[in-house]
mmCIF file of the N, C-alpha and C atoms, coordinates in Angstrom:
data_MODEL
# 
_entry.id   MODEL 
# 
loop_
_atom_site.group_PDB 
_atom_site.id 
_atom_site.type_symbol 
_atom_site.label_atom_id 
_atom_site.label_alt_id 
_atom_site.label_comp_id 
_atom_site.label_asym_id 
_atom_site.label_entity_id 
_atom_site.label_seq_id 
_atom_site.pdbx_PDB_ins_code 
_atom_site.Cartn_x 
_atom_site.Cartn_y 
_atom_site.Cartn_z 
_atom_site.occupancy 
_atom_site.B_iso_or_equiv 
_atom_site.pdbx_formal_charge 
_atom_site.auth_seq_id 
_atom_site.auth_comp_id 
_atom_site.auth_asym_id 
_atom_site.auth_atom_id 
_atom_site.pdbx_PDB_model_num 
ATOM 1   N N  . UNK A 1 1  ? -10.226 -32.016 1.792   1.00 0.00 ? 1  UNK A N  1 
ATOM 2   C CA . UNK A 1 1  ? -10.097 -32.603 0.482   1.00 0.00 ? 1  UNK A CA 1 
ATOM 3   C C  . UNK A 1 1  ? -10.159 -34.122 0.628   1.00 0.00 ? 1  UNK A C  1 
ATOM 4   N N  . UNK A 1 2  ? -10.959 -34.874 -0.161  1.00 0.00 ? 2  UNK A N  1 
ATOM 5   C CA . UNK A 1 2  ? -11.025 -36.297 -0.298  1.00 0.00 ? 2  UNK A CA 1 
ATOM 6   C C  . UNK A 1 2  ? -10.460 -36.745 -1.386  1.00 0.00 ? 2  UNK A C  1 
ATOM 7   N N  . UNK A 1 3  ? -9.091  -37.091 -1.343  1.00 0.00 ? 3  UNK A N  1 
ATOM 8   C CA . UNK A 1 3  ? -8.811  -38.523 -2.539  1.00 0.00 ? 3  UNK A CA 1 
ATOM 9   C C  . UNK A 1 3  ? -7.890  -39.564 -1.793  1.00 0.00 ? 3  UNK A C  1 
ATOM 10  N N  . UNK A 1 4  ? -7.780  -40.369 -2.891  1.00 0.00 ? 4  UNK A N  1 
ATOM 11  C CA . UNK A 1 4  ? -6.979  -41.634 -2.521  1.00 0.00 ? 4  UNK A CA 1 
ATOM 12  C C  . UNK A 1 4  ? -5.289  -41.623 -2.990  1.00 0.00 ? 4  UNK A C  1 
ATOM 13  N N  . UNK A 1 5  ? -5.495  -40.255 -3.560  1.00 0.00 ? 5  UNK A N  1 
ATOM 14  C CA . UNK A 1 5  ? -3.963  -40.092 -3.859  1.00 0.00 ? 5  UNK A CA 1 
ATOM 15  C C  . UNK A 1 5  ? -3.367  -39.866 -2.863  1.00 0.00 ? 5  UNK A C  1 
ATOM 16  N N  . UNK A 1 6  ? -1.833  -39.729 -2.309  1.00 0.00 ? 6  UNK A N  1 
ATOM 17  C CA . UNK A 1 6  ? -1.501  -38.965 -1.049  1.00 0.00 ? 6  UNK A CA 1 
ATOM 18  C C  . UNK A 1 6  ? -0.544  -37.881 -1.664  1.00 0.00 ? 6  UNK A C  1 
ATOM 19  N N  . UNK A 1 7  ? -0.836  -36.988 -1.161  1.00 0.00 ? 7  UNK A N  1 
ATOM 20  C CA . UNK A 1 7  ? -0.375  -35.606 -1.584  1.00 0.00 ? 7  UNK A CA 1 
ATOM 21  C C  . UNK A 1 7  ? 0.158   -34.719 -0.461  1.00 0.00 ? 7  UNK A C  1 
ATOM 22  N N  . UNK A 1 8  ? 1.350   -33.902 -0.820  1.00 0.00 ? 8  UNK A N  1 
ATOM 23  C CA . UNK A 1 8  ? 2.037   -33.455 -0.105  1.00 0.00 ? 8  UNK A CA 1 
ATOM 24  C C  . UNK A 1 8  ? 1.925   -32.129 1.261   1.00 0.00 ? 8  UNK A C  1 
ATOM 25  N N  . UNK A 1 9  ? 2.194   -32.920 2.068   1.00 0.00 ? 9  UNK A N  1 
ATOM 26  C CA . UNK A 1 9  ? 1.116   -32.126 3.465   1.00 0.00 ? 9  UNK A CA 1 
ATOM 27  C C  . UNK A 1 9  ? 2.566   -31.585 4.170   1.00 0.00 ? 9  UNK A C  1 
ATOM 28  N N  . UNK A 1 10 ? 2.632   -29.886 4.405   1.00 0.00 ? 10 UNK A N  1 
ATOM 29  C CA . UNK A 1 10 ? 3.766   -29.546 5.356   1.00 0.00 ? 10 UNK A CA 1 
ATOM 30  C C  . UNK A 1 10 ? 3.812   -29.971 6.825   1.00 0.00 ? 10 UNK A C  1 
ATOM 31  N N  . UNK A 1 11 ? 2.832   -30.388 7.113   1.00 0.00 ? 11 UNK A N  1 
ATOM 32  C CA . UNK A 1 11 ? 3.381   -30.892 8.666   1.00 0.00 ? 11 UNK A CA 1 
ATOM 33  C C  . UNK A 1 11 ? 3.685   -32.184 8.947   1.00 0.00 ? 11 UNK A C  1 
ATOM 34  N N  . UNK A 1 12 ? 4.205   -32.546 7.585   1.00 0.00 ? 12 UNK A N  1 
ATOM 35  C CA . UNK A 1 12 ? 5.346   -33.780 7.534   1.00 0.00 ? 12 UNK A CA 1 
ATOM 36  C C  . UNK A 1 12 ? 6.465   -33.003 7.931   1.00 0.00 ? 12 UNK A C  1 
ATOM 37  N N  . UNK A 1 13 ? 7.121   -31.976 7.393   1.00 0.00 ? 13 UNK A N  1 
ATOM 38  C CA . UNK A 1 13 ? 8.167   -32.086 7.347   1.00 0.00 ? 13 UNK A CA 1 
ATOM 39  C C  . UNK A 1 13 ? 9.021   -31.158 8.272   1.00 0.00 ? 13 UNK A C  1 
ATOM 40  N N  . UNK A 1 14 ? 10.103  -31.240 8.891   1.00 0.00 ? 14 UNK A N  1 
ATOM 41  C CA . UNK A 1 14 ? 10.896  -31.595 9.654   1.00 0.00 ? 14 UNK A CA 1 
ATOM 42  C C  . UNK A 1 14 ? 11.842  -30.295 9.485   1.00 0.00 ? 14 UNK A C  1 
ATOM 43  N N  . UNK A 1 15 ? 11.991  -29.314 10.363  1.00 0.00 ? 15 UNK A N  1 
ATOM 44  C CA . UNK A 1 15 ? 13.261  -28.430 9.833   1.00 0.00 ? 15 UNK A CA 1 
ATOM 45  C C  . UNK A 1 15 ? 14.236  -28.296 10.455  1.00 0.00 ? 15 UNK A C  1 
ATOM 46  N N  . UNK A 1 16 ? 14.182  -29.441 11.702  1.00 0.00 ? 16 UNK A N  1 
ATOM 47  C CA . UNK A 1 16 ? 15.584  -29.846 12.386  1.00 0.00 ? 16 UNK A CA 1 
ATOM 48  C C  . UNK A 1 16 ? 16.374  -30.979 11.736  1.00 0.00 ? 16 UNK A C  1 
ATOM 49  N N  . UNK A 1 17 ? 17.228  -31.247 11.352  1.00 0.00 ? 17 UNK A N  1 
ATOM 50  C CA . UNK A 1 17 ? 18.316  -32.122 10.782  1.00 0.00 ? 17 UNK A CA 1 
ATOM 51  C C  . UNK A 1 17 ? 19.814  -31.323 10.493  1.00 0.00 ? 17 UNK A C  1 
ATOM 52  N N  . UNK A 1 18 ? 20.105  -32.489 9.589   1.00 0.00 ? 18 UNK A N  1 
ATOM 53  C CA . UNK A 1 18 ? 21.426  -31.784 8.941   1.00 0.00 ? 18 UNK A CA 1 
ATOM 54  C C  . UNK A 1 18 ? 20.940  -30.512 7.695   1.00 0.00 ? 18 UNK A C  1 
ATOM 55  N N  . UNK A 1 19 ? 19.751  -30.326 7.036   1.00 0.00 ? 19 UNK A N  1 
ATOM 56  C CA . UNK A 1 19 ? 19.876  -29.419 6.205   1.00 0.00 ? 19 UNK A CA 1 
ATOM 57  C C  . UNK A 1 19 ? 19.151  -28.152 6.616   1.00 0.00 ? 19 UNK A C  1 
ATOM 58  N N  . UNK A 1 20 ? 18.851  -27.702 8.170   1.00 0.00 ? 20 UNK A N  1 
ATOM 59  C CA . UNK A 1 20 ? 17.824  -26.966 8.657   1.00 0.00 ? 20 UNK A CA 1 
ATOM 60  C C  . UNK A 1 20 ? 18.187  -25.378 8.251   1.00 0.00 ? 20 UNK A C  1 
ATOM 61  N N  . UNK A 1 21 ? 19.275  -25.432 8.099   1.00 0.00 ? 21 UNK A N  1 
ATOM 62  C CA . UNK A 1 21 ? 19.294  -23.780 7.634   1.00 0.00 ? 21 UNK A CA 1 
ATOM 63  C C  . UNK A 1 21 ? 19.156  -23.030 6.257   1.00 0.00 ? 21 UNK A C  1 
ATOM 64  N N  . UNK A 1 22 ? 19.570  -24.696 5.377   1.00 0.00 ? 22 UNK A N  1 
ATOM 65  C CA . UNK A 1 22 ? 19.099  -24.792 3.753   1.00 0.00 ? 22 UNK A CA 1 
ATOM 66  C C  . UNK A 1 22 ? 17.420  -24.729 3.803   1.00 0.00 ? 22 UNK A C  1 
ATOM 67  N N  . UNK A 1 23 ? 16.830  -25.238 4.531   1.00 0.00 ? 23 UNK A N  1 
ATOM 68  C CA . UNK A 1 23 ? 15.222  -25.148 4.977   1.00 0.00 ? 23 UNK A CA 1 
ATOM 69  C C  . UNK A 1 23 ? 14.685  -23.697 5.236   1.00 0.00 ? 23 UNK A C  1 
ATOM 70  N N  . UNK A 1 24 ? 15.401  -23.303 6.276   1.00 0.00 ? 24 UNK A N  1 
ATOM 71  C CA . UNK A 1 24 ? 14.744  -22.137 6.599   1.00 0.00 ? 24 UNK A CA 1 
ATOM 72  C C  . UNK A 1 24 ? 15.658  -21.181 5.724   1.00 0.00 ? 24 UNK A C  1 
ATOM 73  N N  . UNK A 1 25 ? 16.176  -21.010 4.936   1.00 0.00 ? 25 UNK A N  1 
ATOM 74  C CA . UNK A 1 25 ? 16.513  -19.865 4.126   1.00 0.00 ? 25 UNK A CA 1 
ATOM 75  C C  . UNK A 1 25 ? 15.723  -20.134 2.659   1.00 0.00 ? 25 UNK A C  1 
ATOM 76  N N  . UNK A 1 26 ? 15.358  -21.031 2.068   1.00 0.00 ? 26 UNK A N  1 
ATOM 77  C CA . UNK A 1 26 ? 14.351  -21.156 1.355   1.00 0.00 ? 26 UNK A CA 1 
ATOM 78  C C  . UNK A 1 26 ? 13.355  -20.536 1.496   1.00 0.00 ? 26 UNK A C  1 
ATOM 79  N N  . UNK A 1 27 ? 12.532  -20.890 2.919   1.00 0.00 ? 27 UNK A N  1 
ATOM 80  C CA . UNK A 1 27 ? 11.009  -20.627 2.842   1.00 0.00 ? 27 UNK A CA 1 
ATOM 81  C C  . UNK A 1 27 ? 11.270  -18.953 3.878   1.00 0.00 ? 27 UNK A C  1 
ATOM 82  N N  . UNK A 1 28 ? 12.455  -18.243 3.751   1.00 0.00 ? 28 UNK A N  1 
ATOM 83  C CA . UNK A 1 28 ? 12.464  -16.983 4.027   1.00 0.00 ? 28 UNK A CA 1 
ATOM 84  C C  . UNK A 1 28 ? 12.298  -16.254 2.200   1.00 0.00 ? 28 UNK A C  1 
ATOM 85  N N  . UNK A 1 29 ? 13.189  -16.937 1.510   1.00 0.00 ? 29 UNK A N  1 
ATOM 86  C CA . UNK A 1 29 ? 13.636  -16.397 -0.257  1.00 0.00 ? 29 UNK A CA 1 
ATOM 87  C C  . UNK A 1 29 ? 11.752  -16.858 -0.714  1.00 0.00 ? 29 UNK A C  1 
ATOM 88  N N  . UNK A 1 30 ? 10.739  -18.244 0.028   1.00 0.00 ? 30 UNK A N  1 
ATOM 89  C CA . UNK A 1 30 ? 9.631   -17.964 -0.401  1.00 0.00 ? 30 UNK A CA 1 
ATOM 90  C C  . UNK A 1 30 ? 8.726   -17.167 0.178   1.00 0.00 ? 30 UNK A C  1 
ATOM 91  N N  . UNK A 1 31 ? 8.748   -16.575 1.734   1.00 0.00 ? 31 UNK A N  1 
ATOM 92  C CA . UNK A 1 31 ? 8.133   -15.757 1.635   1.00 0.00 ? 31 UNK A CA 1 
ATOM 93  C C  . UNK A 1 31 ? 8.257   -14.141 1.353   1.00 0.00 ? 31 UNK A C  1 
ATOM 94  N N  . UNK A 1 32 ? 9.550   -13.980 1.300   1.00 0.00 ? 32 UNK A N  1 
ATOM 95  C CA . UNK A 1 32 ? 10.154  -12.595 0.041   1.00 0.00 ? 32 UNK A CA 1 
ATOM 96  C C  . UNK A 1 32 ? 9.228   -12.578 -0.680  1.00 0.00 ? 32 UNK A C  1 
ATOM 97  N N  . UNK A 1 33 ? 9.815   -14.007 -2.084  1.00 0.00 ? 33 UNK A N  1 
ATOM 98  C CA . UNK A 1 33 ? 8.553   -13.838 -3.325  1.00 0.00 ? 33 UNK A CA 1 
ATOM 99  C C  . UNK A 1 33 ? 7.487   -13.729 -2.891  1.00 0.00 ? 33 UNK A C  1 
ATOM 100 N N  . UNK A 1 34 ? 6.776   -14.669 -2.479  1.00 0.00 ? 34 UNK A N  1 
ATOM 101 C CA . UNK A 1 34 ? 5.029   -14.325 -1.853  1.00 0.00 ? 34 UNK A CA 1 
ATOM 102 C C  . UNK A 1 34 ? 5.136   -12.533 -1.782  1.00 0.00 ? 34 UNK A C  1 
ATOM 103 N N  . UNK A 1 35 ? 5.606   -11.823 -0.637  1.00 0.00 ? 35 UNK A N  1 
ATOM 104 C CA . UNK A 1 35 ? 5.324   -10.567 -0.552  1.00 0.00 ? 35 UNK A CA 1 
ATOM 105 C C  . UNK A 1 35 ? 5.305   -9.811  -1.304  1.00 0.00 ? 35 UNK A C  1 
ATOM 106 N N  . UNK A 1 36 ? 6.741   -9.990  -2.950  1.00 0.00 ? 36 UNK A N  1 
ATOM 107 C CA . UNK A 1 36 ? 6.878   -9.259  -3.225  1.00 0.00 ? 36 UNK A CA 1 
ATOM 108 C C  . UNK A 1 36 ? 5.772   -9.663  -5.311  1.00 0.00 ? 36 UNK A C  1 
ATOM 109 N N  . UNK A 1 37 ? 5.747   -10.478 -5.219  1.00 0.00 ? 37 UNK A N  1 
ATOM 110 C CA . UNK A 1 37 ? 5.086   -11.518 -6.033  1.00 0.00 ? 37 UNK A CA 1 
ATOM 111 C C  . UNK A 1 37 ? 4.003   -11.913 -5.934  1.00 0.00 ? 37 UNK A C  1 
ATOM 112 N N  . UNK A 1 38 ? 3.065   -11.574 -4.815  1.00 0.00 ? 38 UNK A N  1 
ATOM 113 C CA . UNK A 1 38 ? 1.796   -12.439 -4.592  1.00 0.00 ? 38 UNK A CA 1 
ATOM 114 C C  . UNK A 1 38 ? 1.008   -13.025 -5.826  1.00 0.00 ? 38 UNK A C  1 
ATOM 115 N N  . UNK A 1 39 ? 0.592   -12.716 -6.934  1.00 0.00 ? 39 UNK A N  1 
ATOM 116 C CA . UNK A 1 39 ? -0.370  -13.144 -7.422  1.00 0.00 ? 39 UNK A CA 1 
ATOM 117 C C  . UNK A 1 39 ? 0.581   -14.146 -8.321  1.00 0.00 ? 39 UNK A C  1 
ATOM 118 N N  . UNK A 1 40 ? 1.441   -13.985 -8.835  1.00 0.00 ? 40 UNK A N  1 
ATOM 119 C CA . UNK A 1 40 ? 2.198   -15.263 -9.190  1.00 0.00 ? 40 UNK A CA 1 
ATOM 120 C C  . UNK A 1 40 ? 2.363   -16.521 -8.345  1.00 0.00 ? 40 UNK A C  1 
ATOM 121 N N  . UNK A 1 41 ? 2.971   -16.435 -7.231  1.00 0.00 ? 41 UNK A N  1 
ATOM 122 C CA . UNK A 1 41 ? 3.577   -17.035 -6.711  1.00 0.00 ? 41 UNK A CA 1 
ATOM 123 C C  . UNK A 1 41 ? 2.207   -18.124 -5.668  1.00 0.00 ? 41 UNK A C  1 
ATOM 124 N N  . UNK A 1 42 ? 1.081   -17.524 -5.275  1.00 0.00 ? 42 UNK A N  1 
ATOM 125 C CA . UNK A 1 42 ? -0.188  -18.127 -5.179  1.00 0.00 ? 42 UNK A CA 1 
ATOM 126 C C  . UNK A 1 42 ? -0.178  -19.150 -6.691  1.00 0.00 ? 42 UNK A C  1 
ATOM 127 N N  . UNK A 1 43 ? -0.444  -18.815 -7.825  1.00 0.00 ? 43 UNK A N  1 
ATOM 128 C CA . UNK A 1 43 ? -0.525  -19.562 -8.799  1.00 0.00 ? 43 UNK A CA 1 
ATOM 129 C C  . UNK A 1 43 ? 0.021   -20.776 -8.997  1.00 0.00 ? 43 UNK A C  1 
ATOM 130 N N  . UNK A 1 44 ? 1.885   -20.425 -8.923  1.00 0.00 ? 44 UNK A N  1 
ATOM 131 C CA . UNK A 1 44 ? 2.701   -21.611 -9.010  1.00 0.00 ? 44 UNK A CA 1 
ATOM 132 C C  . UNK A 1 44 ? 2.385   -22.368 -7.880  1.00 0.00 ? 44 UNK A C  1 
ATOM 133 N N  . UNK A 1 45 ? 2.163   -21.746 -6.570  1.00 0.00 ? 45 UNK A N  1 
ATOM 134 C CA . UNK A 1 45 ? 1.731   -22.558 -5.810  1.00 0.00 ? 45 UNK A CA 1 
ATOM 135 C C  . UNK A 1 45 ? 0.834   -23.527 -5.542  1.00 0.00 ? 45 UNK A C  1 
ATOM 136 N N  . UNK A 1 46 ? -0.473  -23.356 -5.924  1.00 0.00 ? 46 UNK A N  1 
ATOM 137 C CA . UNK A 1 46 ? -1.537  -23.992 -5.783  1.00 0.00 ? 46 UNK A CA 1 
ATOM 138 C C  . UNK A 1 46 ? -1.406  -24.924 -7.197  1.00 0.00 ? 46 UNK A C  1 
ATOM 139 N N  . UNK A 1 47 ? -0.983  -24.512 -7.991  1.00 0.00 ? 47 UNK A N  1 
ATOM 140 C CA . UNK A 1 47 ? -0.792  -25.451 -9.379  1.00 0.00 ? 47 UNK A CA 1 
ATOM 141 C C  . UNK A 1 47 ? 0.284   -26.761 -8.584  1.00 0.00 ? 47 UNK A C  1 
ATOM 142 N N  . UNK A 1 48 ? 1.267   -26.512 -8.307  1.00 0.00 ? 48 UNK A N  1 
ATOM 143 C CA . UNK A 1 48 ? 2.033   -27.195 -7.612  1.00 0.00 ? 48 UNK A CA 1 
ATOM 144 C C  . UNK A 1 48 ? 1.954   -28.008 -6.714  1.00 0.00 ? 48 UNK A C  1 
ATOM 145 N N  . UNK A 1 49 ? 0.975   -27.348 -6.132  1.00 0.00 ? 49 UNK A N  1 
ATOM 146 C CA . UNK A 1 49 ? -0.202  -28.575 -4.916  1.00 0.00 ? 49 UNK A CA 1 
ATOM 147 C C  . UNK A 1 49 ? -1.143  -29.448 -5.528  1.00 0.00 ? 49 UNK A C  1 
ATOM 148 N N  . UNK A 1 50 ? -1.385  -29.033 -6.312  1.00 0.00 ? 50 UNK A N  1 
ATOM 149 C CA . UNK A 1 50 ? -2.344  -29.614 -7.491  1.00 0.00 ? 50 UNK A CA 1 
ATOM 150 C C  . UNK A 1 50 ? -2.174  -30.805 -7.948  1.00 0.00 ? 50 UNK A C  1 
ATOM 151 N N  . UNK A 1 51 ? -0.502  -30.797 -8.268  1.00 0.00 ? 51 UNK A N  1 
ATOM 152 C CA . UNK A 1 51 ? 0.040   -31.877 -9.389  1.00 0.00 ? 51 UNK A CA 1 
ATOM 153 C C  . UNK A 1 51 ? 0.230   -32.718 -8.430  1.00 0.00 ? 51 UNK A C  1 
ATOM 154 N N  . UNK A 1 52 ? 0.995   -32.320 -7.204  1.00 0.00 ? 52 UNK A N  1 
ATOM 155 C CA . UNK A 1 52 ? 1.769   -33.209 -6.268  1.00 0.00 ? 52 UNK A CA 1 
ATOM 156 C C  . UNK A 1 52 ? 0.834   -34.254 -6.033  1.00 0.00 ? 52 UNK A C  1 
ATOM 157 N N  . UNK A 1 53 ? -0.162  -34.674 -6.122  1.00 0.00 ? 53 UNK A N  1 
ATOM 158 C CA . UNK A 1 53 ? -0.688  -35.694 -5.990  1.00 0.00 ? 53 UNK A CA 1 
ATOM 159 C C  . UNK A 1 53 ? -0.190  -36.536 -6.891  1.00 0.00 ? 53 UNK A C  1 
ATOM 160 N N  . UNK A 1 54 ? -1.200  -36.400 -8.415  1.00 0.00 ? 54 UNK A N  1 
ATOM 161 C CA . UNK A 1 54 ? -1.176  -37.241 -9.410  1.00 0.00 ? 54 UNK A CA 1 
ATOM 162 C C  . UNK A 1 54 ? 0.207   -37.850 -9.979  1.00 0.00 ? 54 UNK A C  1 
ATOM 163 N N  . UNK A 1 55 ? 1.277   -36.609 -9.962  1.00 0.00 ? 55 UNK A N  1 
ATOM 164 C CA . UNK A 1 55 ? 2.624   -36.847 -9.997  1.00 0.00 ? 55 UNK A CA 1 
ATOM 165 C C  . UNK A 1 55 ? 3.520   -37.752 -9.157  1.00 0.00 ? 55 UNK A C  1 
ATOM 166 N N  . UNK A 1 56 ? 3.099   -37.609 -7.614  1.00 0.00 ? 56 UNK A N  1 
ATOM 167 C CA . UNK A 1 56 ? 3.992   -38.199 -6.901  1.00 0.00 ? 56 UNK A CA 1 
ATOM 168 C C  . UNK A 1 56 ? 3.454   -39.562 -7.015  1.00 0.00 ? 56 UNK A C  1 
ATOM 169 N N  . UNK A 1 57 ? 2.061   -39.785 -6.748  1.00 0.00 ? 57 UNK A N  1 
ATOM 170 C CA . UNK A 1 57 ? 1.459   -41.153 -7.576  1.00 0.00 ? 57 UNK A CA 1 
ATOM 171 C C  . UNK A 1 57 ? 2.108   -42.042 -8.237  1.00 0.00 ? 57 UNK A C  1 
ATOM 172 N N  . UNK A 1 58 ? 2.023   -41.068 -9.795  1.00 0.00 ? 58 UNK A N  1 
ATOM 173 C CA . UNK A 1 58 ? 2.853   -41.437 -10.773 1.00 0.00 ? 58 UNK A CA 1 
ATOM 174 C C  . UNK A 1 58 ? 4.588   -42.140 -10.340 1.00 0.00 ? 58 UNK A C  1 
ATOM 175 N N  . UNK A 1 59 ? 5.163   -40.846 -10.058 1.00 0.00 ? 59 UNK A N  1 
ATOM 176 C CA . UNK A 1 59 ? 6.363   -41.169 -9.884  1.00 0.00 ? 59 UNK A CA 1 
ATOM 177 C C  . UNK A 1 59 ? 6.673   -42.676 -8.954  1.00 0.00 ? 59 UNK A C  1 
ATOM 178 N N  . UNK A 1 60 ? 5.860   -42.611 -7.858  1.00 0.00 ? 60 UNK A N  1 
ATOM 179 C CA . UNK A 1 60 ? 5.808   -43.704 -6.720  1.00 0.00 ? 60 UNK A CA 1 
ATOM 180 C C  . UNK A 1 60 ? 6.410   -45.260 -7.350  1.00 0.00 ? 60 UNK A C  1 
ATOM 181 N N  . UNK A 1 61 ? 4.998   -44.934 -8.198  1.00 0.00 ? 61 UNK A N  1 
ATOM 182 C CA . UNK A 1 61 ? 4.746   -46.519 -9.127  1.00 0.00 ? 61 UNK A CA 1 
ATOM 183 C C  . UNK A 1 61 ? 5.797   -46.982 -9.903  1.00 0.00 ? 61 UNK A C  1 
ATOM 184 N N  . UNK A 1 62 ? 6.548   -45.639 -10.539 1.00 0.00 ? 62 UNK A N  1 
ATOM 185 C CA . UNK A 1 62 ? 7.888   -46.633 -11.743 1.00 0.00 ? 62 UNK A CA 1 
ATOM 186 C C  . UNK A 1 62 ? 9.067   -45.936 -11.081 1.00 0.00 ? 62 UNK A C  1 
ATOM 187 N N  . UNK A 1 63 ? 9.413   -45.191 -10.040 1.00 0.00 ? 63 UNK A N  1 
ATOM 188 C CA . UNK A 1 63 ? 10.512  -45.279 -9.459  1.00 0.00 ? 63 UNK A CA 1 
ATOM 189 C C  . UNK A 1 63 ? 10.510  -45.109 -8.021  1.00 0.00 ? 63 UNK A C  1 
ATOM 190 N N  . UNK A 1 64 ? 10.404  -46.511 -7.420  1.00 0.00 ? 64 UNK A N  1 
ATOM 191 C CA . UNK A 1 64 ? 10.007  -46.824 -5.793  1.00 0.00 ? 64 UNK A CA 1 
ATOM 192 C C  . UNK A 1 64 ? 11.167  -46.203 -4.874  1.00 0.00 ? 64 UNK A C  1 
ATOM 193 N N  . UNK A 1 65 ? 11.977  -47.110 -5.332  1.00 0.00 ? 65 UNK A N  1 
ATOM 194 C CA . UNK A 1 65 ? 13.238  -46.793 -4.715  1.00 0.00 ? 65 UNK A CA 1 
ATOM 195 C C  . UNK A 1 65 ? 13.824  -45.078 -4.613  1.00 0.00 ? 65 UNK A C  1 
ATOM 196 N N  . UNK A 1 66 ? 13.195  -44.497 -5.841  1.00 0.00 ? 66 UNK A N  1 
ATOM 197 C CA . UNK A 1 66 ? 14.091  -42.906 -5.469  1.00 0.00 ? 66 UNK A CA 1 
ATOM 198 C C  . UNK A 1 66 ? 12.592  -42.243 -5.080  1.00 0.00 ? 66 UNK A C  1 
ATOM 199 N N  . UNK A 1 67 ? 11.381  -42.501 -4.700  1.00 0.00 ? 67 UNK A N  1 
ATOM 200 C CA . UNK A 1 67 ? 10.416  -42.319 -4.035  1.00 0.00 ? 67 UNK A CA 1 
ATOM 201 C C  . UNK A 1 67 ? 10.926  -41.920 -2.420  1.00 0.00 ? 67 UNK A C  1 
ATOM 202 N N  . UNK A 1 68 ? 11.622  -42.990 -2.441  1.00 0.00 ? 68 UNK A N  1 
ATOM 203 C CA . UNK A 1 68 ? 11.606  -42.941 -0.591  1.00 0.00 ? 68 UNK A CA 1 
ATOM 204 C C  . UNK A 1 68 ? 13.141  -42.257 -0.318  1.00 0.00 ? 68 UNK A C  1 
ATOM 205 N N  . UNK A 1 69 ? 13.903  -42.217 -1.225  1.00 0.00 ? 69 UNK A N  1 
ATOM 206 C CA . UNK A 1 69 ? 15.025  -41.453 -0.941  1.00 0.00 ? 69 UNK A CA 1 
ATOM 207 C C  . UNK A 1 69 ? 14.904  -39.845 -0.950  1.00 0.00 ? 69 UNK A C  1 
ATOM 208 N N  . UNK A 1 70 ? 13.723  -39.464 -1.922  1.00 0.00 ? 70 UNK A N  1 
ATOM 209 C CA . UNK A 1 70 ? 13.272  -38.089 -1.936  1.00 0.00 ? 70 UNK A CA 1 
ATOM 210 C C  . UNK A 1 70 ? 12.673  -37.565 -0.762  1.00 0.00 ? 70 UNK A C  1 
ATOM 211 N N  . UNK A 1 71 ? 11.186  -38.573 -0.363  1.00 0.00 ? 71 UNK A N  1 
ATOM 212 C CA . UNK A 1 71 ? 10.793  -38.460 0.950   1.00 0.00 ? 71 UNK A CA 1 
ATOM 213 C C  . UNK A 1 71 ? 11.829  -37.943 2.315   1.00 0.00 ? 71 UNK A C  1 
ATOM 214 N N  . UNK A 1 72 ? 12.973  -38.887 2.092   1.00 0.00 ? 72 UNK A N  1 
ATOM 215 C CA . UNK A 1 72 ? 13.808  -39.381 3.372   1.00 0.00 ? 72 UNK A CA 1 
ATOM 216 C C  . UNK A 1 72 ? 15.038  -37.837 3.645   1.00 0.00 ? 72 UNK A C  1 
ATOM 217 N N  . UNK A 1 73 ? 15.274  -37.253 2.113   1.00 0.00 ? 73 UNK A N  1 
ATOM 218 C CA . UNK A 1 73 ? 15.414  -36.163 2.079   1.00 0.00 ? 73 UNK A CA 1 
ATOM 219 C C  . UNK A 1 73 ? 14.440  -34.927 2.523   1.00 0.00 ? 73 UNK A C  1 
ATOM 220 N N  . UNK A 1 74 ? 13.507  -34.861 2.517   1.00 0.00 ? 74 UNK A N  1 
ATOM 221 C CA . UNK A 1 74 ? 12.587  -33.731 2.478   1.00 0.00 ? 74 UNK A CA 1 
ATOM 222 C C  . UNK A 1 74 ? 12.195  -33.644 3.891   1.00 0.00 ? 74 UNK A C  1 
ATOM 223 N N  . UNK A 1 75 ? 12.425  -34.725 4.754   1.00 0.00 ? 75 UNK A N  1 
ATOM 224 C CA . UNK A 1 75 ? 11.818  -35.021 6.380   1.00 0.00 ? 75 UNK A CA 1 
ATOM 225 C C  . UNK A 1 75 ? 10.722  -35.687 6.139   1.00 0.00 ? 75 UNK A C  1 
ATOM 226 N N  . UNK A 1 76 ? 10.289  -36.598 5.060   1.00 0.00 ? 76 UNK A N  1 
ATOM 227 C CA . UNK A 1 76 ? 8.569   -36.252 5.068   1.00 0.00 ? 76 UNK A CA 1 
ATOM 228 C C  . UNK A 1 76 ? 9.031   -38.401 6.016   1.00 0.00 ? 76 UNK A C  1 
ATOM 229 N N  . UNK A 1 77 ? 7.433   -38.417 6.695   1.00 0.00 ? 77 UNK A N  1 
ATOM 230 C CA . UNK A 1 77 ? 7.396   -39.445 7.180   1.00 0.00 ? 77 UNK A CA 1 
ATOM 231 C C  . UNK A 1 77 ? 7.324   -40.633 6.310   1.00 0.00 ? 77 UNK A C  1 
ATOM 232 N N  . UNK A 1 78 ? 7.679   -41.234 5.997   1.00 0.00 ? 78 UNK A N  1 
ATOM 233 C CA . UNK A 1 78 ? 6.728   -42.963 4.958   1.00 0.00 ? 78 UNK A CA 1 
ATOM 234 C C  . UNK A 1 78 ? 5.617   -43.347 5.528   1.00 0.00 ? 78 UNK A C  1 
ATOM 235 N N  . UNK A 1 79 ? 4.450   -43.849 4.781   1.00 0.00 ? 79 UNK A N  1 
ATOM 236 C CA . UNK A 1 79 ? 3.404   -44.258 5.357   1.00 0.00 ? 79 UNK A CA 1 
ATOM 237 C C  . UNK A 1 79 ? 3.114   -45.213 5.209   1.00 0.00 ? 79 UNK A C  1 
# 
């Protein structure tokens, strides 16, 4: 994919820290749904990948400061 937006890539993020078991019990409860949900849960998904660009964009520009506190939460790197 080519844009100039930056959009949200999982091998930023990090599932050793202080919240690693809040991490991995999530993406166990998402791949439940996926299995048990597939054609929804593809949807919200890819819609969701979708936005994360234009949105986080957005968001970046009029709130900097809770930009990087979200990042700094999530594991994701700053660039």
């Amino acid at each position: 994919m080519v844009s100039s937006l930056p959009f949200f890539s999982v091998k930023h993020v990090k599932l050793s820290g202080g919240n690693a078991g809040v991490k991995i019990v999530a993406l166990a409860a998402l791949v439940a749904l996926a299995w048990k949900y597939s054609g929804i849960v593809v949807l919200i998904g890819s819609t969701g990948y979708a936005m994360s660009g234009p949105v986080g964009f957005l968001w970046s520009r009029y709130f900097p400061s809770s930009w990087e506190r979200q990042r700094s939460f999530l594991g994701l790197s700053s660039q």
